[in-house]
PDB file of N, CA, C and O in Angstrom, chain B, residues numbered from 101:
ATOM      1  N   UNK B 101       9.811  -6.498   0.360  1.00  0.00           N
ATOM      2  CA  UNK B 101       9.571  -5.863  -0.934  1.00  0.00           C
ATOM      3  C   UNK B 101       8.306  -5.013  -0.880  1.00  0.00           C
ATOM      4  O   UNK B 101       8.407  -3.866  -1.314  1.00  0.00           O
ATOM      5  N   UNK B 102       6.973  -5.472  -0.346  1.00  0.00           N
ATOM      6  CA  UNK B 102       5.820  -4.738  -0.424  1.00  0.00           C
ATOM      7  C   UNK B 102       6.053  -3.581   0.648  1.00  0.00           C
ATOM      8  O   UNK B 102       5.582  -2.460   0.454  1.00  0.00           O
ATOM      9  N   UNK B 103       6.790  -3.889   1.778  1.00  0.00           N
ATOM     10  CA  UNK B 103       7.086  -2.944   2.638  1.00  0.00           C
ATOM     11  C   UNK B 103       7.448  -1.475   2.452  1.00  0.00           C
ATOM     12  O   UNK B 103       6.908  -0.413   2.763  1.00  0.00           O
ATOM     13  N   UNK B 104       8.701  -1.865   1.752  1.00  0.00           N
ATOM     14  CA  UNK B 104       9.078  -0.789   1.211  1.00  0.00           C
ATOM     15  C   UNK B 104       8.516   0.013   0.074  1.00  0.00           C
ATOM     16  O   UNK B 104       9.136   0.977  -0.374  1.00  0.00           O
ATOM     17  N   UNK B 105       7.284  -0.390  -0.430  1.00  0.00           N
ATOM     18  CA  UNK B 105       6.708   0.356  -1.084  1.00  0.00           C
ATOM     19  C   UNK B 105       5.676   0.741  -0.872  1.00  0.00           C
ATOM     20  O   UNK B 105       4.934   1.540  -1.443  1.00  0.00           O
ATOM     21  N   UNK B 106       5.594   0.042   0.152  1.00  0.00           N
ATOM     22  CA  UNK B 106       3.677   0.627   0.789  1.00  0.00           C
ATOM     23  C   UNK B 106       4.515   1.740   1.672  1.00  0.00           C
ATOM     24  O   UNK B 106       3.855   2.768   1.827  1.00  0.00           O
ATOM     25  N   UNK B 107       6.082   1.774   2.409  1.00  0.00           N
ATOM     26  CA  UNK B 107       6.496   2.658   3.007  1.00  0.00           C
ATOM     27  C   UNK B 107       6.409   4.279   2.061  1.00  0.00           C
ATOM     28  O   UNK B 107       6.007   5.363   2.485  1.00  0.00           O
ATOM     29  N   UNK B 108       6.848   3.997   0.923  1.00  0.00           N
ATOM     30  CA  UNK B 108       7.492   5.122   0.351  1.00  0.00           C
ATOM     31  C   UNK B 108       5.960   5.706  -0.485  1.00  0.00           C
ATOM     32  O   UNK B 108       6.104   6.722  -1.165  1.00  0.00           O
ATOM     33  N   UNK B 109       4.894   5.233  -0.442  1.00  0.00           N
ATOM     34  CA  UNK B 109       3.703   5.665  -0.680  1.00  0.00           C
ATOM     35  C   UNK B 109       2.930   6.071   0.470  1.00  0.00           C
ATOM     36  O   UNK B 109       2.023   6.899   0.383  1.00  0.00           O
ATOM     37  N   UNK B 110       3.225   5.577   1.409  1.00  0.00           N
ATOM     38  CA  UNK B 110       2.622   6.377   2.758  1.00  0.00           C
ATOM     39  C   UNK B 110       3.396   7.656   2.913  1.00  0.00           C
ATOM     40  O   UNK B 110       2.946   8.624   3.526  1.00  0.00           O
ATOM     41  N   UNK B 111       4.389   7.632   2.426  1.00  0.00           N
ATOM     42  CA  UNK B 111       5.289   9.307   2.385  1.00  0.00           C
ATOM     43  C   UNK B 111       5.092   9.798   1.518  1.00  0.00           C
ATOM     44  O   UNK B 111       5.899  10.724   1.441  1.00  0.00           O
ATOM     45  N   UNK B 112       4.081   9.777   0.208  1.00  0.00           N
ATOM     46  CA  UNK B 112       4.285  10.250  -1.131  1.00  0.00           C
ATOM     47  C   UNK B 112       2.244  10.807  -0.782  1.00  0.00           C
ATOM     48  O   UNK B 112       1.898  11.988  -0.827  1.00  0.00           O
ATOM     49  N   UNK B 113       1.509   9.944  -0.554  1.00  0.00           N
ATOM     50  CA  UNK B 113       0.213  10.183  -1.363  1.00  0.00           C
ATOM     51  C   UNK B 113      -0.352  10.480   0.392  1.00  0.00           C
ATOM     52  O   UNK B 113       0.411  10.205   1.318  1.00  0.00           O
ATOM     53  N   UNK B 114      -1.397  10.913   0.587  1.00  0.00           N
ATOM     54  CA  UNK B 114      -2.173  10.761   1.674  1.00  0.00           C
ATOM     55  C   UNK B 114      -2.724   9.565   2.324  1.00  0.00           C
ATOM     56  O   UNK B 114      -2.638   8.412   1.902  1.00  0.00           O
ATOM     57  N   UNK B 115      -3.402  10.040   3.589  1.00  0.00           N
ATOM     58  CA  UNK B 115      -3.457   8.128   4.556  1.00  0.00           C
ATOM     59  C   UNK B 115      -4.527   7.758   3.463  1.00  0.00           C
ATOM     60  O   UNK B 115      -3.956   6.781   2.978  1.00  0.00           O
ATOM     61  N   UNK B 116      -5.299   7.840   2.994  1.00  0.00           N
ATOM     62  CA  UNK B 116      -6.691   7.432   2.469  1.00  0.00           C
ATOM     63  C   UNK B 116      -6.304   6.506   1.162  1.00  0.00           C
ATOM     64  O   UNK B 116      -7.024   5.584   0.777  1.00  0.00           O
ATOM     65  N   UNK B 117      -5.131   6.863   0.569  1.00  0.00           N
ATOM     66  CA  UNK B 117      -4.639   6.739  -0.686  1.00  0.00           C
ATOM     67  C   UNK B 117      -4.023   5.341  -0.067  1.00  0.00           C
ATOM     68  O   UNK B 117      -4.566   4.255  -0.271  1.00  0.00           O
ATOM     69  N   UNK B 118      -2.722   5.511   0.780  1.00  0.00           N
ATOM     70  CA  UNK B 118      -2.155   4.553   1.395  1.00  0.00           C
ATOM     71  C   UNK B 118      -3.097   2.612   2.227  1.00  0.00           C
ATOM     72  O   UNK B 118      -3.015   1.384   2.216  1.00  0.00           O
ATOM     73  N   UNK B 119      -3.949   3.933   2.846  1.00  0.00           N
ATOM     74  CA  UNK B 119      -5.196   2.536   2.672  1.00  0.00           C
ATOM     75  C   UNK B 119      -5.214   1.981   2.383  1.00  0.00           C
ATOM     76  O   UNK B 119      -4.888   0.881   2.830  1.00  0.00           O
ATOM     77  N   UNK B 120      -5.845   2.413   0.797  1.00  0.00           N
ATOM     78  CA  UNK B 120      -6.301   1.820  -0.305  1.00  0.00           C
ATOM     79  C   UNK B 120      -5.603   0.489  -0.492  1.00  0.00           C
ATOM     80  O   UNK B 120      -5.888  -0.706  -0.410  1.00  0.00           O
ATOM     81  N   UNK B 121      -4.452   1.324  -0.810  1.00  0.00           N
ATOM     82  CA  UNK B 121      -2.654   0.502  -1.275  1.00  0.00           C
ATOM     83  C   UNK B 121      -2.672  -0.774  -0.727  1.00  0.00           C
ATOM     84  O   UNK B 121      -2.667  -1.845  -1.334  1.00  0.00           O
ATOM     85  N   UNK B 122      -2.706  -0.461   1.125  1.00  0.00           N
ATOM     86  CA  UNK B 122      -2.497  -1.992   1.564  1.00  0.00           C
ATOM     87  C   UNK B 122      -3.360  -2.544   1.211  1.00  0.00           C
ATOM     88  O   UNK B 122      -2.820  -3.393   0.501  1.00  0.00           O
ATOM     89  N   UNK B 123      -4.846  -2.799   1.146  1.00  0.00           N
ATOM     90  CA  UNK B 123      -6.105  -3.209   0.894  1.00  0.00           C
ATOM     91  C   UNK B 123      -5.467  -4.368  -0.072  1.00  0.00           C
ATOM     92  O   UNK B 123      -5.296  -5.572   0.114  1.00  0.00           O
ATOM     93  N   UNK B 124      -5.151  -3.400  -1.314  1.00  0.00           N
ATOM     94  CA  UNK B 124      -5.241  -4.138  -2.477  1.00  0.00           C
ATOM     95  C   UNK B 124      -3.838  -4.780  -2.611  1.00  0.00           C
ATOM     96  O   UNK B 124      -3.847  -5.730  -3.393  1.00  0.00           O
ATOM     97  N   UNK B 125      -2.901  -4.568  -2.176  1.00  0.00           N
ATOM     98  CA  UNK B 125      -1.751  -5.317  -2.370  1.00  0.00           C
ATOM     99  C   UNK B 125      -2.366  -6.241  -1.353  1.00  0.00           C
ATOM    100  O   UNK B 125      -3.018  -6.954  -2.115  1.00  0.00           O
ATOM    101  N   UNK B 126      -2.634  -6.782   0.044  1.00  0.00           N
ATOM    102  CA  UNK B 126      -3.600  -7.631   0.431  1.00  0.00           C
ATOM    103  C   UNK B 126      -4.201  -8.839  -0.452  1.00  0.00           C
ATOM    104  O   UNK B 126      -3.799  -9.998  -0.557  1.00  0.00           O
ATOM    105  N   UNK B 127      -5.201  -8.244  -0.999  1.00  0.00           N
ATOM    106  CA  UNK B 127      -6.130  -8.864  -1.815  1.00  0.00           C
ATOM    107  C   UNK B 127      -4.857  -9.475  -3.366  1.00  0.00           C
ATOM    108  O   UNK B 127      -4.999 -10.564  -3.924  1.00  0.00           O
ATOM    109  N   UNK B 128      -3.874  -8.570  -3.696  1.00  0.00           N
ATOM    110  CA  UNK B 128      -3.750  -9.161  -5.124  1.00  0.00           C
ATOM    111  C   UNK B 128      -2.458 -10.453  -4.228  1.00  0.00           C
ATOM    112  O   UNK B 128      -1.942 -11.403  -4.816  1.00  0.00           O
ATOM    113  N   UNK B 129      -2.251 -10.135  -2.941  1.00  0.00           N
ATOM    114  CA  UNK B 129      -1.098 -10.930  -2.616  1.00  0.00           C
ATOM    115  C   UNK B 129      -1.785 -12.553  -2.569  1.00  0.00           C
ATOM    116  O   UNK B 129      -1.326 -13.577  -3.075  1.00  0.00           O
ATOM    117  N   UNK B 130      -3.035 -12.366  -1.778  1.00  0.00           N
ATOM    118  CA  UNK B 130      -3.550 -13.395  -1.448  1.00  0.00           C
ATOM    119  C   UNK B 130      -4.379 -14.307  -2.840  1.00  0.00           C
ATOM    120  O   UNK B 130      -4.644 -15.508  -2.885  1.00  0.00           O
ATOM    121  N   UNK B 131      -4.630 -13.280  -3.837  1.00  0.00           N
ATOM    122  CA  UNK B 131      -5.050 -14.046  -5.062  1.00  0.00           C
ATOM    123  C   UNK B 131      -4.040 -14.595  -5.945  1.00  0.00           C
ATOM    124  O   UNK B 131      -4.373 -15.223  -6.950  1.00  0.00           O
TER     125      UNK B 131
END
C-alpha cells in the first residue's frame, strides 16, 4: 500500500519532495 504511493509520488513531485515522503510515512508508520 505505501509502496505504491511513495511509487506514484516519486513520478509526480521531484527526488527532494519524494524524500521527504518516505521520511515521514517512516516516522508516522512507526508512531
Amino acid at each position: 500500500m505505501i509502496n505504491r504511493g511513495v511509487h506514484r509520488f516519486a513520478s509526480s513531485m521531484p527526488y527532494v519532495a519524494f524524500n521527504k515522503a518516505i521520511i515521514a510515512d517512516i516516522v508516522f508508520a512507526q508512531y
